[in-house]
N, C-alpha and C positions, 0 to 999 in steps of 0.2 A: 520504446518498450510499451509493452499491454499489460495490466493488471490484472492476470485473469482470475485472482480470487484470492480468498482464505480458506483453509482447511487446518484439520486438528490432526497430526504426526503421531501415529502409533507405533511404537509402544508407550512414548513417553507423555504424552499427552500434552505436545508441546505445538501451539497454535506457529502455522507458516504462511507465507503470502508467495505467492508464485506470481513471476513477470515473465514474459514470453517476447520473446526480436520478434519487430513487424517486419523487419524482411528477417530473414532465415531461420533456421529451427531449431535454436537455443532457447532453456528456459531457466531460469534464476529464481532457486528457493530460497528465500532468509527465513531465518529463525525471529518469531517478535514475541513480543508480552500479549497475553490476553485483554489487556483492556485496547489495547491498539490494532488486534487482529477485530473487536467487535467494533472501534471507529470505521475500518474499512469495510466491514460487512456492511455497517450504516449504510457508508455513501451510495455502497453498490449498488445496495438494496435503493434505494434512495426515502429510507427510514427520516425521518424529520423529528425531532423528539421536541416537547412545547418549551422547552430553555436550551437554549445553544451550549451542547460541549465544548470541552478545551478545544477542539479544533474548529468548529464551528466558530468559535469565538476569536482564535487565530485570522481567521479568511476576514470574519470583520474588522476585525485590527487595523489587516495586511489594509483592505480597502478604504478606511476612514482615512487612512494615511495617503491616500489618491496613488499609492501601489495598487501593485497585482500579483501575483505568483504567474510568473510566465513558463518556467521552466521548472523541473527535478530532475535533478544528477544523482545517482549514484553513481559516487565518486570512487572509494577506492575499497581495498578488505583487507584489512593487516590485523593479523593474529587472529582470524575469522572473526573478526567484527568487521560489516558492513557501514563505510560512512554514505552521509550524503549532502546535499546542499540544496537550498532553493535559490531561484535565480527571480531577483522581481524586476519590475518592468523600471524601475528607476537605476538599475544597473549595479546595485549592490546584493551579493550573496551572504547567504547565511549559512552554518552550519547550522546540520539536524541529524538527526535518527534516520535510517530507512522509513522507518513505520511510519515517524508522523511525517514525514513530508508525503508520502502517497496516499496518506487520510486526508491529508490540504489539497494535493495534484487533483484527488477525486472531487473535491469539492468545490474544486475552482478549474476544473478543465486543465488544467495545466499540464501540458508536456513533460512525458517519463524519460529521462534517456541514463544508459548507461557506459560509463568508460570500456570501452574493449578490453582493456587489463584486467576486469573485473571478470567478465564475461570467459575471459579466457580460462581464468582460474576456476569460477565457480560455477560457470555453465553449463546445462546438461542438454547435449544436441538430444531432440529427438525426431527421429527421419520420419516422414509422412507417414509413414506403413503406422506408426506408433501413434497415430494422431487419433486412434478410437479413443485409446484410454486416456488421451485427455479430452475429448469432447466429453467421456464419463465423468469425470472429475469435473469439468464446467457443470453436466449436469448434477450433479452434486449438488458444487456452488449454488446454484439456482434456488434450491430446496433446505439450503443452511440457514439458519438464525442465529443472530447474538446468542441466546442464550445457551446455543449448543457448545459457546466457549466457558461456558460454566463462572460464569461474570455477573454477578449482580448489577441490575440497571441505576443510577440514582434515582434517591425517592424523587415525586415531583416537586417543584419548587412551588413556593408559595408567590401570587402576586407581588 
């Protein structure tokens, strides 16, 4: 899977992350929290902030610990909640959120993939003919800011 962004869901004003199949033409919106929708804007963006967020802080953890984050599964969708898991390189998984594991995927290169059963369910094919309005929407993307999720940044930290 590709992460091809965040966007803000009208009418509700409800921040979403879109993932798209690198072979075929399914794309998977979840629904996330605003402060998670502007983790991934960070990464995308590749915004650096001068003290490491929670997940920033997560990838160093994972690493101190001679881990890696190799993998993100989205796993499964019961009762329309989205699970998922990271896969680290010393062969133990974790459960997680969608949101934060693809704010760590982004920040550690890690590998997106999703269960077919999920895909099945919550998938939206969209045939090439359809592929202007999302290169609109990437363009979008490109032009979005944190702040356009209406999130206040933390103050900065003190040495």
């Amino acid at each position: 899977m590709e992460v091809v962004g965040v966007r803000v869901e009208m009418p509700t004003n409800s921040p979403i992350v879109l993932l798209r199949e690198s072979v075929g033409e399914r794309y998977l919106p979840i629904w996330i929290g605003a402060v998670e929708a502007t983790a991934i804007a960070f990464a995308q963006q590749g915004v650096v902030p001068p003290r490491p967020l929670t997940h920033d802080l997560l990838r160093d953890v994972i690493a101190a610990t001679g881990n890696e984050v190799t993998e993100v599964r989205i796993t499964a969708l019961r009762d329309e909640v989205f699970y998922a898991e990271l896969q680290l390189s010393s062969g133990v998984a974790v459960s997680a959120r969608p949101s934060d594991a693809l704010a760590l995927a982004l920040r550690t290169d890690a590998r997106v993939i999703c269960a077919d059963e999920v895909l099945d369910e919550a998938g939206i094919p969209v045939p090439a003919e359809e592929e202007e309005a999302v290169e609109q929407f990437r363009e979008f993307l490109d032009h979005v800011s944190p702040e356009d999720f209406d999130v206040p940044r933390p103050p900065p930290s003190q040495p």
